[in-house]
KOLKOLMAR-649809 format. One line per 5 residues: number of its first residue (from 1); their letters; for each residue x negated, y negated, z negated of C-alpha. Coordinates in steps of 0.25 Angstrom, whole numbers, plus 5000, padded with zeros to 4 digits. Layout:
BEGIN
NUM) A) X,Y,Z; ...
This chain:
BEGIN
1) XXXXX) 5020,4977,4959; 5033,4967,4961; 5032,4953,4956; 5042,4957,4943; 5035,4971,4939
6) XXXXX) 5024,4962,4939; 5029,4950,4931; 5036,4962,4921; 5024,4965,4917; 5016,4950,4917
11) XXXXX) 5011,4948,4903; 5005,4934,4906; 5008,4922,4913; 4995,4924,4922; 5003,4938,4925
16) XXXXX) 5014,4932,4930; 5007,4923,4940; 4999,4935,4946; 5013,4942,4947; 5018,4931,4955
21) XXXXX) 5006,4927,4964; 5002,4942,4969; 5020,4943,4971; 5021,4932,4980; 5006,4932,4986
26) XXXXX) 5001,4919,4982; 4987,4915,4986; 4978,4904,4985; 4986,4901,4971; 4979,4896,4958
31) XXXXX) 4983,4895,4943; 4981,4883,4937; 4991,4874,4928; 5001,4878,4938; 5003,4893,4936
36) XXXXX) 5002,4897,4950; 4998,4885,4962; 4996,4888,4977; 5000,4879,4988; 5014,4881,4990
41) XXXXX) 5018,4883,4974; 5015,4880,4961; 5022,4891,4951; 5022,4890,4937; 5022,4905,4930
46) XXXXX) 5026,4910,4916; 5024,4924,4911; 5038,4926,4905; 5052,4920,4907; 5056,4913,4894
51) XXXXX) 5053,4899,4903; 5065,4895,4913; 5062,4891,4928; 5065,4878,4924; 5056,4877,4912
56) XXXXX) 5044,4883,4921; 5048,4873,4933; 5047,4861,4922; 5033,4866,4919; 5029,4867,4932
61) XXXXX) 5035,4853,4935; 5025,4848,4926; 5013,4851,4934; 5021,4849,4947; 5023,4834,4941
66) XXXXX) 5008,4832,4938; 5005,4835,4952; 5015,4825,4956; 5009,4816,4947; 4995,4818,4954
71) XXXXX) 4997,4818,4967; 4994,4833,4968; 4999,4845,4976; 5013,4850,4974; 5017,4864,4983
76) XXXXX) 5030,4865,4990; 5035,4874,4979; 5036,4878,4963; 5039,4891,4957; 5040,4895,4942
81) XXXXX) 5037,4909,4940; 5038,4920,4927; 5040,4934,4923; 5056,4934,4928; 5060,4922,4936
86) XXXXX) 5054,4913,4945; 5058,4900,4953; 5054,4890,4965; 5056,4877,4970; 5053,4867,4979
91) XXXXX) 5042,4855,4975; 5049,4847,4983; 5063,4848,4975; 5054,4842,4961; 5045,4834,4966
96) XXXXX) 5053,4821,4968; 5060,4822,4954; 5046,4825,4949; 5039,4811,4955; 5049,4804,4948
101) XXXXX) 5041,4806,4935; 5052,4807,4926; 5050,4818,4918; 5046,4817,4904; 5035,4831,4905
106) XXXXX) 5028,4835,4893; 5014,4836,4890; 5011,4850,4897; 5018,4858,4908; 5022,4868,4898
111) XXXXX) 5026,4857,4889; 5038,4852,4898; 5048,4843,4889; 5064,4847,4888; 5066,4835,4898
116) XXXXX) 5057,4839,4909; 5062,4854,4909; 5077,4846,4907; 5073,4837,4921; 5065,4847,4927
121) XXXXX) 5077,4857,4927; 5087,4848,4933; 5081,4846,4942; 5074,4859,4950; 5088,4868,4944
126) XXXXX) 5092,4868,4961; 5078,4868,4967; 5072,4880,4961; 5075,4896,4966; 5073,4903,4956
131) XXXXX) 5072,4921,4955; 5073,4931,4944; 5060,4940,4950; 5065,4954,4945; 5077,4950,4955
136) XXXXX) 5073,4943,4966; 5059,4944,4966; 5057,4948,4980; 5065,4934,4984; 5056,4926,4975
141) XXXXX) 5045,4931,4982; 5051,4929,4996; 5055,4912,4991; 5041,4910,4987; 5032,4916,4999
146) XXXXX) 5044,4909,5008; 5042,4894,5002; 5026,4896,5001; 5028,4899,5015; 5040,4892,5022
151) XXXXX) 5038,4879,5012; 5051,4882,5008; 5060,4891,4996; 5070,4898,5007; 5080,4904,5002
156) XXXXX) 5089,4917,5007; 5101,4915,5017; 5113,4921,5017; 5115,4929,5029; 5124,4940,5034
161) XXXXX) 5114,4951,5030; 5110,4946,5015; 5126,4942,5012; 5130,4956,5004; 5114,4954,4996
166) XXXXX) 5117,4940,4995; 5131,4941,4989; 5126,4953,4979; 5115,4943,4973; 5125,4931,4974
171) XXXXX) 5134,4941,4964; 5123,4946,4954; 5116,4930,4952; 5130,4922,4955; 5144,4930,4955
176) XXXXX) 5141,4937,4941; 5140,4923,4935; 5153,4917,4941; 5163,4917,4929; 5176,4924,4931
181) XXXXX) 5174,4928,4946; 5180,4942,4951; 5168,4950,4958; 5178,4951,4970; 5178,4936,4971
186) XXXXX) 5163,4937,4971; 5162,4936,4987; 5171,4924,4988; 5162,4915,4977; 5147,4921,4984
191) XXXXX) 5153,4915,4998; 5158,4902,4992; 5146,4902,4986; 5138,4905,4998; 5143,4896,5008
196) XXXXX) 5142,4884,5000; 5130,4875,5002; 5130,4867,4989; 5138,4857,4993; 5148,4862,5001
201) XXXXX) 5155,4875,5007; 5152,4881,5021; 5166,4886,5020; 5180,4877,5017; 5189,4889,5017
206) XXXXX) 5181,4901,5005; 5188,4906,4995; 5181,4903,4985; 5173,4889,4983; 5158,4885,4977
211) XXXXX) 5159,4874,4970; 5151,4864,4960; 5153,4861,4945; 5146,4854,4937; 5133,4855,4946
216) XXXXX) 5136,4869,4945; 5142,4880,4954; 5155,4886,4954; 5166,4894,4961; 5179,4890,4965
221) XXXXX) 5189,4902,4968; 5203,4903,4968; 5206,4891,4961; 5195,4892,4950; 5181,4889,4947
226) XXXXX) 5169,4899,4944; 5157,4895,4937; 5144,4902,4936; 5140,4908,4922; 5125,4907,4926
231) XXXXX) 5121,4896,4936; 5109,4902,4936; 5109,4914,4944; 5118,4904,4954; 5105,4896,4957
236) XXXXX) 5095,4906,4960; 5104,4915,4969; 5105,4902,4976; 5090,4899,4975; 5087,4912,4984
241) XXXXX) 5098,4910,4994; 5102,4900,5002; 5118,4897,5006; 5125,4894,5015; 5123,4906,5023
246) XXXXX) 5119,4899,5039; 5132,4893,5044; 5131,4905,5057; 5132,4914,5043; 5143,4909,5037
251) XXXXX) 5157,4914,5041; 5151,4928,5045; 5146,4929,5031; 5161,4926,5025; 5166,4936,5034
256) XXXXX) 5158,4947,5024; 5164,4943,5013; 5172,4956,5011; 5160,4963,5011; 5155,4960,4999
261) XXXXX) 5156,4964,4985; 5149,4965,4972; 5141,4975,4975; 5135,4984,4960; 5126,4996,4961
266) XXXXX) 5137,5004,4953; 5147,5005,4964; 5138,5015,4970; 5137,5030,4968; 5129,5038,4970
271) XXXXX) 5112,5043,4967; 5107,5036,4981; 5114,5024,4987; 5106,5014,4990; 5104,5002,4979
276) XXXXX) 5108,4989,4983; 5094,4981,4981; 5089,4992,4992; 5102,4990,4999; 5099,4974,4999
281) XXXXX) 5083,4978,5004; 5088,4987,5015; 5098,4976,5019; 5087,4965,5020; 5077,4974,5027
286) XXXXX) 5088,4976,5039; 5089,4961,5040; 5074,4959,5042; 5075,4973,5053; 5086,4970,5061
291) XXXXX) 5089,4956,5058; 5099,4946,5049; 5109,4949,5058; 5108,4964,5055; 5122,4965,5047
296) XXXXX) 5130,4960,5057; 5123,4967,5070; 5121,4981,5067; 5134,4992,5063; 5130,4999,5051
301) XXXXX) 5131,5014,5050; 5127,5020,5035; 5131,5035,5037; 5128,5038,5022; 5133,5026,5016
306) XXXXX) 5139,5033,5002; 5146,5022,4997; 5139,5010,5004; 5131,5003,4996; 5122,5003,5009
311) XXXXX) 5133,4995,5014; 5137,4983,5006; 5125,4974,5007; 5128,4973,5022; 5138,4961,5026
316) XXXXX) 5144,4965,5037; 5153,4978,5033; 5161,4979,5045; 5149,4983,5054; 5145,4995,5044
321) XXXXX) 5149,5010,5045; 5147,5018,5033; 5147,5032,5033; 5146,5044,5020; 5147,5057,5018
326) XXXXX) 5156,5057,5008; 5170,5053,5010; 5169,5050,4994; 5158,5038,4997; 5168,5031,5008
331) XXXXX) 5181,5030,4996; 5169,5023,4987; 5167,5013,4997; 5181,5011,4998; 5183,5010,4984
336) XXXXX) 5173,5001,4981; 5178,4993,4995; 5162,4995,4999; 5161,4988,5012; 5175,4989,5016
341) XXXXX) 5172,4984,5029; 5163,4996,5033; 5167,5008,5040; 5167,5019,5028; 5168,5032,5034
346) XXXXX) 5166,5046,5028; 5155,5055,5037; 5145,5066,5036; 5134,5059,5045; 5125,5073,5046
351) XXXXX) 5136,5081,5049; 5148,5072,5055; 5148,5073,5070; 5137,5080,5074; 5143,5092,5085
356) XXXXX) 5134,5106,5087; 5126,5101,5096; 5120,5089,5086; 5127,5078,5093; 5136,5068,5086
361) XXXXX) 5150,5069,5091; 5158,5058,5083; 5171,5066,5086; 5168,5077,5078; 5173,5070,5065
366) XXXXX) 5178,5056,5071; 5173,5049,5056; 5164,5039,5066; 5171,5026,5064; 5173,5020,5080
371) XXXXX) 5166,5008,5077; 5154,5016,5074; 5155,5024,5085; 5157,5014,5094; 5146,5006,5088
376) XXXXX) 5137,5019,5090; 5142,5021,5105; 5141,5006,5108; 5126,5004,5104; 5128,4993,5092
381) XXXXX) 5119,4989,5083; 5120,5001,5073; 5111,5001,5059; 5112,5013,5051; 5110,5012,5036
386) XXXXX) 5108,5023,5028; 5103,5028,5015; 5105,5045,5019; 5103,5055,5009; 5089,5058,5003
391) XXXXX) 5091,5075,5005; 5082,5084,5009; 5086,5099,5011; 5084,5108,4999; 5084,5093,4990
396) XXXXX) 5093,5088,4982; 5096,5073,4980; 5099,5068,4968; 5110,5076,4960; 5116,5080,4975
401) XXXXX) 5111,5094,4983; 5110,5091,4996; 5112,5105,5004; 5113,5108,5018; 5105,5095,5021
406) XXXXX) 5098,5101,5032; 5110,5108,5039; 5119,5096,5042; 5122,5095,5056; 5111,5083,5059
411) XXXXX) 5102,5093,5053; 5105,5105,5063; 5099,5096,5073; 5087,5092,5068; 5079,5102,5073
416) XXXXX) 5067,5094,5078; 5068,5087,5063; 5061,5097,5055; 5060,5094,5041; 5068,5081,5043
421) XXXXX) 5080,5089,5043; 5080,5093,5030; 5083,5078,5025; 5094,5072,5025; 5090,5056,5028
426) XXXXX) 5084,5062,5042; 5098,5068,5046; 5102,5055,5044; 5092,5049,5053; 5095,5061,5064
431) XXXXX) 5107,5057,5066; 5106,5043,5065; 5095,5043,5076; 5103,5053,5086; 5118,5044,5083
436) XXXXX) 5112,5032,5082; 5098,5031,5090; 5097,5017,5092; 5101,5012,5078; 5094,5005,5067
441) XXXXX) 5094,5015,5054; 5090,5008,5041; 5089,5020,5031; 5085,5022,5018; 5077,5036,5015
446) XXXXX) 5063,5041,5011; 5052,5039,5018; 5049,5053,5022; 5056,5052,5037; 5044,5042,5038
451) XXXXX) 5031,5049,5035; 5035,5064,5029; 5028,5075,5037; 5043,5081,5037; 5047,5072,5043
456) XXXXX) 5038,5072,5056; 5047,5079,5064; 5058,5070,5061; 5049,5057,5066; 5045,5065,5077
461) XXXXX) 5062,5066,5082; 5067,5052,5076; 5064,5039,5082; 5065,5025,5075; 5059,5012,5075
466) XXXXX) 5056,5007,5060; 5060,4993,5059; 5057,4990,5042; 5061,4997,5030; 5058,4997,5016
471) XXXXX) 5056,5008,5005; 5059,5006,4990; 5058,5016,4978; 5066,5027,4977; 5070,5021,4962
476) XXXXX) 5078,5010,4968; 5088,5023,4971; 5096,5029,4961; 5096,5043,4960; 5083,5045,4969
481) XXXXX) 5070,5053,4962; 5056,5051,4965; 5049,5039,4967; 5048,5038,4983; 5051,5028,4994
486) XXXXX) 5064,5025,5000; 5064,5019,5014; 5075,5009,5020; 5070,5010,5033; 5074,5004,5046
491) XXXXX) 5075,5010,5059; 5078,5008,5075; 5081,5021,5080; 5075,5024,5092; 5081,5039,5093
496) XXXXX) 5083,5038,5109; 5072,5031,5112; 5059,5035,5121; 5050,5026,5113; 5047,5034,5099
501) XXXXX) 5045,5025,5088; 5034,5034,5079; 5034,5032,5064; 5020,5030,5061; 5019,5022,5051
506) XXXXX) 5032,5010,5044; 5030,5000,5034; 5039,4997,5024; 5044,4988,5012; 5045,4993,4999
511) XXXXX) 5053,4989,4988; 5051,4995,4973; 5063,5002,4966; 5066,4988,4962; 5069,4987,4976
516) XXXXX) 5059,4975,4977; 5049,4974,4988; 5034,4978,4984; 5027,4979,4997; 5028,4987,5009
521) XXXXX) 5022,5003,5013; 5018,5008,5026; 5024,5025,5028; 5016,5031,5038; 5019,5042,5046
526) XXXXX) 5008,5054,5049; 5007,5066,5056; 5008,5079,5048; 4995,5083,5053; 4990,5071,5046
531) XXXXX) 4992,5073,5033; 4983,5077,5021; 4992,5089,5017; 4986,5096,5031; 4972,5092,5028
536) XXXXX) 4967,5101,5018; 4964,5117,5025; 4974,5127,5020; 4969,5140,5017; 4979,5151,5020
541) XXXXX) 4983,5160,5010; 4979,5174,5008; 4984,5187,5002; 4979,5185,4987; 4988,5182,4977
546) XXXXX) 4989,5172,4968; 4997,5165,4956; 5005,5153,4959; 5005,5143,4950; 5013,5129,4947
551) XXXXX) 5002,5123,4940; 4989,5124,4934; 4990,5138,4924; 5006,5140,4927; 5009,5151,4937
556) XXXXX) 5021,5148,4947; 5035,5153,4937; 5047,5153,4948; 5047,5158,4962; 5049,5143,4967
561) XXXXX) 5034,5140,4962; 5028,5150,4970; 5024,5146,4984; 5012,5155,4985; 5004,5166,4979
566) XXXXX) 4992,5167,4989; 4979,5163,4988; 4968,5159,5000; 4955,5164,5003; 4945,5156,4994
571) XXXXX) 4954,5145,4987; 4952,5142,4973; 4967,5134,4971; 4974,5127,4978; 4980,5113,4980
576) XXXXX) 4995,5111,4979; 5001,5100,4988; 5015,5098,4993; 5018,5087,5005; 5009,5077,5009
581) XXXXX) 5015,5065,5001; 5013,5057,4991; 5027,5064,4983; 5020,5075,4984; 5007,5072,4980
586) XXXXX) 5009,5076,4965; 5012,5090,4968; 4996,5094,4971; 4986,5102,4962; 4973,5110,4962
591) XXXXX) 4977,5125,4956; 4967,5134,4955; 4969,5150,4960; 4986,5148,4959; 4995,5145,4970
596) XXXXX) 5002,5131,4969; 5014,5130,4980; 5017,5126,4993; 5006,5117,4999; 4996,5124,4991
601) XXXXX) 4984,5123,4998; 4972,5133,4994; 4959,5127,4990; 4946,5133,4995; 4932,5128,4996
606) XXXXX) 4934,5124,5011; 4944,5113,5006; 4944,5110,4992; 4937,5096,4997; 4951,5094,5005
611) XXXXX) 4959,5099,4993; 4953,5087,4984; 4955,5077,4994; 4970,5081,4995; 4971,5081,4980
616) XXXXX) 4966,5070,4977; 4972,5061,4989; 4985,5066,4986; 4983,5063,4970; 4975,5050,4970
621) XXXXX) 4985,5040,4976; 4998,5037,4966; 5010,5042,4970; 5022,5031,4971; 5035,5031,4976
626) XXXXX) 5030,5021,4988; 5019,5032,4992; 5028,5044,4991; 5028,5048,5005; 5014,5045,5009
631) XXXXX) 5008,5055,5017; 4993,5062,5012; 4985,5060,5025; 4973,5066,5030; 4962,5058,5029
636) XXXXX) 4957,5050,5038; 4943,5045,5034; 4930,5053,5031; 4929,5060,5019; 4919,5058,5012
641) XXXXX) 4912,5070,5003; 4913,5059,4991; 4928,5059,4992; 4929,5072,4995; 4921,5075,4981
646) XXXXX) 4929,5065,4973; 4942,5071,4976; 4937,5083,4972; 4934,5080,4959; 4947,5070,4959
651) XXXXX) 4956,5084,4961; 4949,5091,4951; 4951,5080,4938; 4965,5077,4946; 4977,5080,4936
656) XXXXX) 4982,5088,4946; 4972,5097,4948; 4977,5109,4941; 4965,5120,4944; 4965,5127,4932
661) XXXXX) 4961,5142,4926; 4970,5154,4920; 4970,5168,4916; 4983,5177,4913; 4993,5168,4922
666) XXXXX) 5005,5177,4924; 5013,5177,4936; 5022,5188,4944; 5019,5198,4934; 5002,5195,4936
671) XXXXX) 4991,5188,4927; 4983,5180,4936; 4971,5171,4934; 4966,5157,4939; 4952,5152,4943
676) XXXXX) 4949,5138,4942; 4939,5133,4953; 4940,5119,4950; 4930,5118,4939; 4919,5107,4944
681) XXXXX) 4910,5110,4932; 4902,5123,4928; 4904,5129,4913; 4892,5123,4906; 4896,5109,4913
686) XXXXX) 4908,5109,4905; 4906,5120,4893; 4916,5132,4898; 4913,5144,4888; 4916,5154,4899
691) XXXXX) 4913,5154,4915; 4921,5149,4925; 4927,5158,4935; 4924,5150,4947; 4912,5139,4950
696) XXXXX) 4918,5135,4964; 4921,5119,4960; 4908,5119,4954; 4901,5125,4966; 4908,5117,4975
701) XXXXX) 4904,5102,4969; 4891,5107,4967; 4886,5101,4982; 4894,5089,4981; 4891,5075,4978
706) XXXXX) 4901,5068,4969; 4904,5052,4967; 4902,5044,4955; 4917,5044,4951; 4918,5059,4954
711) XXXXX) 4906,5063,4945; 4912,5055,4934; 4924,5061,4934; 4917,5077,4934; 4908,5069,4923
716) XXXXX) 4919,5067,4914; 4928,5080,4920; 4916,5088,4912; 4918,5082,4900; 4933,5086,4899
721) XXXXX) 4930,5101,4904; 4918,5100,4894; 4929,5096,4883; 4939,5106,4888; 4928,5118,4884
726) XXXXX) 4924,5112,4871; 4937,5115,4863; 4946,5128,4865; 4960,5124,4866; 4972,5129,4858
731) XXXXX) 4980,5141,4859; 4991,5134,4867; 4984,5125,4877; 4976,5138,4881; 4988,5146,4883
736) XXXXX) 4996,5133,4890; 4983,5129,4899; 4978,5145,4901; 4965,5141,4896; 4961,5156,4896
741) XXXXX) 4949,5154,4906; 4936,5146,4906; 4938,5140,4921; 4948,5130,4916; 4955,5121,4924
746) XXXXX) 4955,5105,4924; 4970,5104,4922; 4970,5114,4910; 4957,5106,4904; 4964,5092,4905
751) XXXXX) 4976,5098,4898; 4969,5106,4887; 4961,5092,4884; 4974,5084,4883; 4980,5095,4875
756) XXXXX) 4968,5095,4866; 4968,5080,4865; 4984,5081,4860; 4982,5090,4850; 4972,5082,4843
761) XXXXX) 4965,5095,4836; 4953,5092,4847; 4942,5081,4848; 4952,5071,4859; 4946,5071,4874
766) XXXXX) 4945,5058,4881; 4949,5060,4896; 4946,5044,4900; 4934,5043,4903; 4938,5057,4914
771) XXXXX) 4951,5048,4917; 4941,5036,4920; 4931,5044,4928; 4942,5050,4936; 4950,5037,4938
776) XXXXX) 4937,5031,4945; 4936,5044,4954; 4952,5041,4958; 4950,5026,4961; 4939,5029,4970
781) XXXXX) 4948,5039,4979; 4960,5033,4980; 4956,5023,4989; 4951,5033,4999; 4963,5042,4997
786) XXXXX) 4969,5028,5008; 4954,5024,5014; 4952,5040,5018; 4968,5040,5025; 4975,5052,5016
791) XXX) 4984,5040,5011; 4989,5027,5020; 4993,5015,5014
């Protein structure tokens, strides 16, 4: 959990030092009269923010002086930490003030007096760096492992790469406060501001000027001075950076000062485009892949650009080429002068240019800027940046159909593809790796191009080098449903190579839909043959008939629902799965003597054992969004007839296990019935007036020897089957849950208990201790679903 979800929710001031100790790693720390002490940092802790860093700095002083005082140990750095803000400095920049000896302190660290909080305010107001957490958590952390490390608070330069992130923060904590200021003269102050080192410019000749009044800042511009509503937002943006930018920086960094703008989130249209806080993450993982320089050395092509807002973090326009699709996303740029130095250009990058033959023929349309084609021909550095279309063939996106997505012209000639060329995002990447096959590609997509058993052919053709990336939550993108991963990954395209770069396995970062890191997450790469969807034996069907149904008592309705209406020699239900992921993992059940749909697998006595190992693997781990695409695998480990028994009995309690009973089910002009097989007691074990139909759960655990946690939960199963046949049920659960036979399913007992317990005309029935039993049984199993291979971490 990140360090603010954490401190949201800290109720006590012993919370809020566990927050901050687990976030920033701290070991061999103690708690004593100073909240938190380890070598390197004494922090002093609140669980709220009614105090000011100034007020918790004057506490903290107070024990810092008594020290002083002893002769004790004082570490390189003090911190004052609570539920909002928190704030660092240096010992060294209090600690000659303090050995003069001339505060007057009060009685206790928390009784500090108006004139030690006055003294000890004026003193550290332009040592301290302090951080609201919900905003720049991730760079609190980052200043607090780097002093405890390099012994000193470093703050961030200004380089060519961070200057559009820079000047957007600089906007938000400084520019919004300046009184009277145009937001078109915001550039001109943030470089007079920038290039200014305290005392004096770096520059003789800028516009505007950064001047000092009354010991505070203010801008001079066209004959008139700005001052600062706040002063405080002024001090922290200049806590976290540091100014001037290097001296080798400087002028090239004034050259870009058409390029930038207020940028607002509201300028851009449209369900998909990329957010700006994942726009600054992507930006910041190119310059730890290819370098600071990154900006400056590499040509830019973003072939799906919409209106750009890919684009305008990067500082150096004139070396990007943006391409769209529609001609209408090139007159927004204009209009909303998005980077004006760009090449913006109208074209159909999966149709455009591409001849009969599938070869690119640039003078089929002529729309190819020269520069680009030169750049191209000549071997330049070349990055492609793209955030492509999430479409899939037969899918729509959003509020937009996308047709014909497998018949564009890149598409007519990926015949070796398969499946691939159903998607959109992997034309893209065709293309791109036959155009361009030595270029870098930074691209945004899901993950599936990575480790989706559709997409083994593609891995097979396409030939990268991974370089780094990140995923975050598909919620950090407007418009996108489902909770899944979206990959910004970083590529060297090795198309033409002999050497073949083989995608077994890539770690990346991850950030939350907060778009703030939380860790990092390995995507592995298996062989089909591999996975635990081709484990299980498949009995083939036979010529008997059979009713479909779409649930546990409900017989398929539409045509849509009907994927089968064949039985198998000997099977007594069968298991629903669809794709070996975890997306699709809450899309199984057990159905007794009905067809389900496609993927149905027919259970028989020969692999009923494999069946609730399946079940239960598939169901036992919580699904994410950062485990979405995690492949089922086979397992790798010896099997043990204990776990093999408790997940038997796991898949029989499982909500999901829909085996159930039913006469005078109506479907295509037929009454049909359905035999229950599941039943893991006999009639007198739990009080059944009439006999079962069939015994076969009953004779098949008879030989087998079950655990402790898996006898407990049979134990208090009985007792709700028992409970179930003490009672008859009204007229209208009967009808609703077919309870017109004897050999009564689990999913039609759980239901008539709970609809007993709402009516309140029954004595209630009181699942816990069955929810306690069958908890146990699910803590043991989860670890082995990892230690046995079906899942890796």
């Amino acid at each position: 959990m990140k360090l603010f979800n954490r401190l949201k929710q800290a109720i006590s001031e012993e919370d809020v030092k566990d927050a901050y100790i687990e976030a920033l790693g701290l070991t061999g720390y103690s708690k004593n009269l100073v909240d938190i002490q380890t070598k390197e940092i004494w922090f002093e802790a609140k669980h709220n923010a009614k105090k000011s860093s100034y007020e918790m700095f004057t506490q903290l002083m107070h024990y810092v002086q008594d020290a002083l005082n002893r002769g004790h140990y004082i570490p390189p750095f003090l911190a004052v930490i609570d539920t909002q803000k928190a704030a660092i400095m240096k010992s060294e920049d209090v600690l000659p003030f303090l050995a003069k000896r001339t505060i007057k302190w009060g009685k206790s660290a928390s009784g500090y007096t108006p004139e030690a909080l006055d003294a000890i305010s004026a003193h550290i107001g332009t040592h301290f760096v302090s951080f609201k957490i919900e905003t720049h958590e991730e760079e609190f952390i980052s200043t607090i492992k780097n002093a405890i490390k390099s012994g000193d608070i470093i703050r961030t330069p200004i380089t060519p790469d961070n200057l559009k992130q820079v000047f957007d923060k600089w906007v938000v904590m400084i520019g919004g406060e300046i009184r009277g200021i145009n937001e078109e003269d915001y550039a001109l102050l943030f470089f007079a501001d920038i290039m200014h080192d305290g005392t004096t410019s770096t520059h003789s000749n800028l516009t505007a000027e950064l001047l000092h009044k009354n010991n505070a800042p203010v801008f001079s511009l066209g004959g008139k001075l700005y001052e600062l509503g706040n002063k405080e937002g002024y001090r922290q943006f200049w806590a976290i950076y540091h100014k001037p930018p290097k001296a080798e920086y400087r002028n090239y960094l004034l050259e870009r000062r058409d390029s930038l703008i207020p940028i607002d989130e509201r300028s851009f249209k449209g369900a998909f485009y990329t957010p700006l806080k994942v726009v600054d993450k992507a930006y910041d993982k190119l310059t730890e892949s290819l370098g600071k320089n990154w900006q400056r050395d590499y040509v830019v092509w973003d072939m799906c650009c919409g209106v750009g807002n890919l684009e305008v973090k990067h500082s150096n326009p004139r070396n990007i080429y943006m391409s769209t699709l529609d001609q209408a996303d090139v007159d927004v740029m204009k209009a909303t002068k998005t980077c004006v130095a760009a090449q913006r250009f109208q074209y159909d990058y999966l149709n455009d240019d591409i001849n009969v033959f599938g070869q690119i023929d640039y003078t089929i349309t002529n729309k190819l800027p020269e520069g680009l084609r030169n750049a191209i021909a000549s071997g330049k550095k070349i990055l492609v940046l793209i955030n492509p279309p999430y479409a899939e063939s037969g899918e729509t996106v959003g509020n937009d159909a996308k047709t014909n997505v497998a018949k564009t012209n890149v598409a007519k000639n990926m015949k070796d593809y398969g499946y691939a060329t159903r998607e959109l995002f992997a034309q893209f990447l065709v293309r791109i790796s036959q155009e361009l096959p030595n270029a870098t590609l930074a691209v945004f997509s899901k993950m599936k191009y990575i480790n989706s058993s559709n997409f083994e052919l593609f891995r097979s053709q396409w030939n990268a080098k991974y370089l780094g990336g990140f995923v975050v939550h598909s919620k950090s993108f407007d418009g996108l449903k489902g909770d899944f991963p979206i990959g910004f990954l970083i590529w060297q395209t090795c198309q033409n190579s002999v050497k073949r770069y083989i995608i077994d396995e890539i770690t990346t970062d991850v950030l939350d839909k907060n778009v703030l890191p939380i860790g990092a997450k390995t995507f592995i790469n298996v062989s089909s043959k591999n996975l635990l969807s081709n484990w299980v034996k498949r009995p083939r069907a036979n010529k008997m008939d059979v009713i479909p149904l779409k649930n546990a008592v409900s017989p398929a309705t539409a045509s849509k629902d009907v994927r089968g209406t064949k039985w198998a020699d000997n099977a007594i239900g069968c298991l629903v799965i669809k794709g070996p992921d975890f997306q699709n993992a809450g899309t199984q059940a057990i159905v007794s003597s009905g067809y389900g749909s496609a993927g149905t697998i027919f259970v028989t006595t020969d692999n009923i054992w494999q069946v609730a190992i399946v079940f239960a693997v598939r169901k036992l781990i919580r699904h994410t969004w950062l485990n979405d695409r995690d492949q089922f695998l086979q397992p790798n480990g010896f099997l043990s007839d204990e776990f093999k028994n408790d997940c038997l009995v796991w898949m029989l309690f499982h909500g999901g296990n829909l085996t159930a009973s039913a006469n005078h089910l109506e479907w295509n002009n037929k009454q049909w019935s359905i035999v229950n097989h599941f039943i893991p007691y006999t009639e007198s074990e739990v009080g059944s007036p009439d006999r079962f139909e069939s015994d076969f759960m009953v004779q098949y655990m008879s030989d087998k020897i079950f655990s402790f946690e898996a006898l407990s939960v049979l134990m208090e199963g009985k007792k709700l089957w028992q409970a179930y046949f003490s009672e008859t049920d009204v007229r209208l659960v009967r009808d609703s849950l077919m309870l017109n036979r004897s050999d009564v399913g689990w999913y039609q007992i759980r239901k008539a208990l709970q609809a007993r317990n709402a009516s309140g005309d029954f004595l209630p029935v009181n699942f816990k201790a069955f929810e306690g039993a069958y908890e146990l049984l699910s803590e043991k199993l989860k670890p082995q679903v990892y230690e046995l291979g079906f899942l890796k971490l």
